[in-house]
N, C-alpha and C positions, 0 to 999 in steps of 0.2 A: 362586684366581686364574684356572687354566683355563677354569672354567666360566663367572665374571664374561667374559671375553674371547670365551665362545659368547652372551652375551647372557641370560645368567643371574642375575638381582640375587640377593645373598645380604647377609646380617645376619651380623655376628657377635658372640657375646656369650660375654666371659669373665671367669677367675677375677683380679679385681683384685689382684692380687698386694703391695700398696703399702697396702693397706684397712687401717684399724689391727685389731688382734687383738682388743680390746674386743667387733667388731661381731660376729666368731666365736664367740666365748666368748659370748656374750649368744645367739646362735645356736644354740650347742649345751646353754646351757642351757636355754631355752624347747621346744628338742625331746623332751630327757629328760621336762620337766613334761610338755609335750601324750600321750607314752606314759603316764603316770604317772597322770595326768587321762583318761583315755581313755572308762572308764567311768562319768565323774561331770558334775553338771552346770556343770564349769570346763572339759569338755572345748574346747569353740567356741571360747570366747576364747584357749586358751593357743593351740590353732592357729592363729588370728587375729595374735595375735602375733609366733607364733614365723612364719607365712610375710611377714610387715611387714619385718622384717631383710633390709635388699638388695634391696627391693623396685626400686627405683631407681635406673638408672643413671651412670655419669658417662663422655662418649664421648675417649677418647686413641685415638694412632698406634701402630701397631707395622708396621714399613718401611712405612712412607708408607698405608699401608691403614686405614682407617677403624673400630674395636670400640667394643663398649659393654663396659663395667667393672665390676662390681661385688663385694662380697666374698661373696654368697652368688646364684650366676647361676639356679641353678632355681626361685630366687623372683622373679627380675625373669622368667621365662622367662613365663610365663601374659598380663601386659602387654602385651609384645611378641608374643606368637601374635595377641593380638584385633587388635594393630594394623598386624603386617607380615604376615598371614595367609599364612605360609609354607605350598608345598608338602611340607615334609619338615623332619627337624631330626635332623641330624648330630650325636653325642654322642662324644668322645673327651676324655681326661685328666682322668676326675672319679672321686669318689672314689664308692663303692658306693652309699653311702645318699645324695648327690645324684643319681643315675643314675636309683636307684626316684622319686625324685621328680619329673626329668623325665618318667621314661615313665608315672610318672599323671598329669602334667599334658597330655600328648601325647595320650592314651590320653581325659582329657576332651574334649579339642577336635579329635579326630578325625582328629589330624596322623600318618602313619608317622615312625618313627625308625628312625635307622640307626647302629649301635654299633659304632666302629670303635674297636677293641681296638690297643693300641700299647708298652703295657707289660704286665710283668706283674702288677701289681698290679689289671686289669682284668681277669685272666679268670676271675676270680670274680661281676662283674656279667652276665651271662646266665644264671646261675643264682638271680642273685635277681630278675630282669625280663628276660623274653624280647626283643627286640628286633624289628622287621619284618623288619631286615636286618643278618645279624653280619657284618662284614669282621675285615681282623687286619691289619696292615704286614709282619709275618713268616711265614716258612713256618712258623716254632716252634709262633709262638701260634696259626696258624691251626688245626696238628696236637693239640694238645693240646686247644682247644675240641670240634674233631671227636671227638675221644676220650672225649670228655665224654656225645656224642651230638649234639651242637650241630651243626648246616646251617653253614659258617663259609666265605668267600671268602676268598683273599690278594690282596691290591691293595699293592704297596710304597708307601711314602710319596713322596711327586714331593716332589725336591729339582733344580732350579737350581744345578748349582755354579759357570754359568759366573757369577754376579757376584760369586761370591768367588777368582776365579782370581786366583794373582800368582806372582811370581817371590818366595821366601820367603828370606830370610838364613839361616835355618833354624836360631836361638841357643835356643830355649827351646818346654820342654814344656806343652801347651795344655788345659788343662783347663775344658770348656764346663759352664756351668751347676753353680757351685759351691751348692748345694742340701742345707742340712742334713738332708733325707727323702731323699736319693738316695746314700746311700752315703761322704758326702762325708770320714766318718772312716777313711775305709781311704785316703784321701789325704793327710791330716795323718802317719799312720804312712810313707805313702811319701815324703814330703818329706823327713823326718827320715831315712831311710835310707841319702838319697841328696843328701846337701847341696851337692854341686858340682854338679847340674843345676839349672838356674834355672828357675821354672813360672811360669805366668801363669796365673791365675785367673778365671775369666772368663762376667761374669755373663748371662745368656741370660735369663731373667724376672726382673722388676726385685726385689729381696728388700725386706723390711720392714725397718723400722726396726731389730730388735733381731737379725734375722739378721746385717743390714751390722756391727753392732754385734761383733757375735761373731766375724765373720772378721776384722775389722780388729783384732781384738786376736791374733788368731790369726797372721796375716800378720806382724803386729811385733815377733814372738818370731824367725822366720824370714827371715834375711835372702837364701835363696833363692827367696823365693815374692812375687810380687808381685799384688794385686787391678784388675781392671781393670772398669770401671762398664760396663755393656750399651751396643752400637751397633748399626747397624743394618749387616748383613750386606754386605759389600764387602771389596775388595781388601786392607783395613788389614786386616781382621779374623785372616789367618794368615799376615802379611807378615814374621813372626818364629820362625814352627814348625818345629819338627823332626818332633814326634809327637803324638798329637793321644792324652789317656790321660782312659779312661772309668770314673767311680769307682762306677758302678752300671748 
């Protein structure tokens, strides 16, 4: 948003989070074959294939700003370079083996990237694909990439908290982006620990159908815990917190 505001156009393309699992599962198995094919002559086509999946986007809001969606984005990514002929392309919160695919896709069209590392499950991608440019949001991650050997900047992430300021009642505990990959069973144990604190669950990228599936059954066991559907960041959003508890 800063940079949009210096007169900067940026693109942004992400993980559709809402995509049914069908297109994943069909995504990862065409990737297995295309290794599998590698030295035969079905190699072309399974690749063919397997980079078809997600080729395509579909454009939604996230707080008023404009993405493209899709459930496999290093494949719509090649499209988009011929057509918004970015200077550069910013890579955070994907998983390893999307990352290598970016930076060859980047790496053909002659674009820099720049790998901003923000969890830990990313500082394992600059040792499978160097980046032009490693950032990190933490001093941690940044120390540990260095350690590695890795050239690594620290840039914290720019947060805005003034559009979520409020004055809070402050009845219940807040838990952001309930995320079955993010720890989020060490928070079902804490629920039940602690049954006279009331939580709110509270979802930050929109879950799939069979996640929503599984907390709402999880939720209805416990009548401390309540689910609450993603909004977009403002005043409501911690008009009820006390503590704000991070289950990874």
């Amino acid at each position: 948003m800063r940079l949009s505001s210096k007169g900067h156009e940026i693109l942004f393309l992400v993980d559709d989070g809402r995509s049914s699992r069908a297109s994943r599962w069909v995504y990862s198995q065409l990737s297995d074959l295309s290794v599998r094919l590698a030295r035969t002559l079905f190699a072309n086509p399974a690749s063919l294939a397997r980079d078809a999946v997600g080729a395509s986007t579909r454009t939604i809001s996230l707080q008023g700003i404009r993405h493209l969606a899709t459930a496999v984005p290093q494949n719509a990514l090649p499209r988009l370079i011929r057509t918004f002929a970015p200077d550069l392309v910013v890579v955070n919160s994907v998983e390893r083996w999307a990352w290598r695919r970016i930076r060859a896709v980047c790496q053909q069209f002659r674009v820099p990237t720049i790998l901003y590392v923000r969890e830990m499950d990313s500082l394992a991608h600059a040792p499978a694909g160097l980046p032009d440019v490693l950032l990190a949001n933490t001093k941690s991650l940044a120390s540990r990439l260095i350690s590695q050997g890795f050239a690594c900047e620290f840039i914290p992430s720019v947060v805005d908290v003034s559009v979520t300021q409020t004055t809070s009642s402050r009845q219940r505990a807040l838990v952001i982006n309930p995320d079955l990959k993010k720890g989020i069973d060490f928070f079902w144990q804490l629920a039940k620990l602690a049954p006279d604190i009331p939580f709110t669950l509270q979802e930050a990228w929109e879950l799939d159908a069979d996640d929503l599936a599984e907390i709402h059954h999880r939720v209805a066991q416990m009548p401390n815990v309540e689910f609450r559907r993603r909004i977009d960041p403002g005043p409501s959003l911690y008009s009820d917190t006390r503590v704000l508890v991070a289950p990874y």
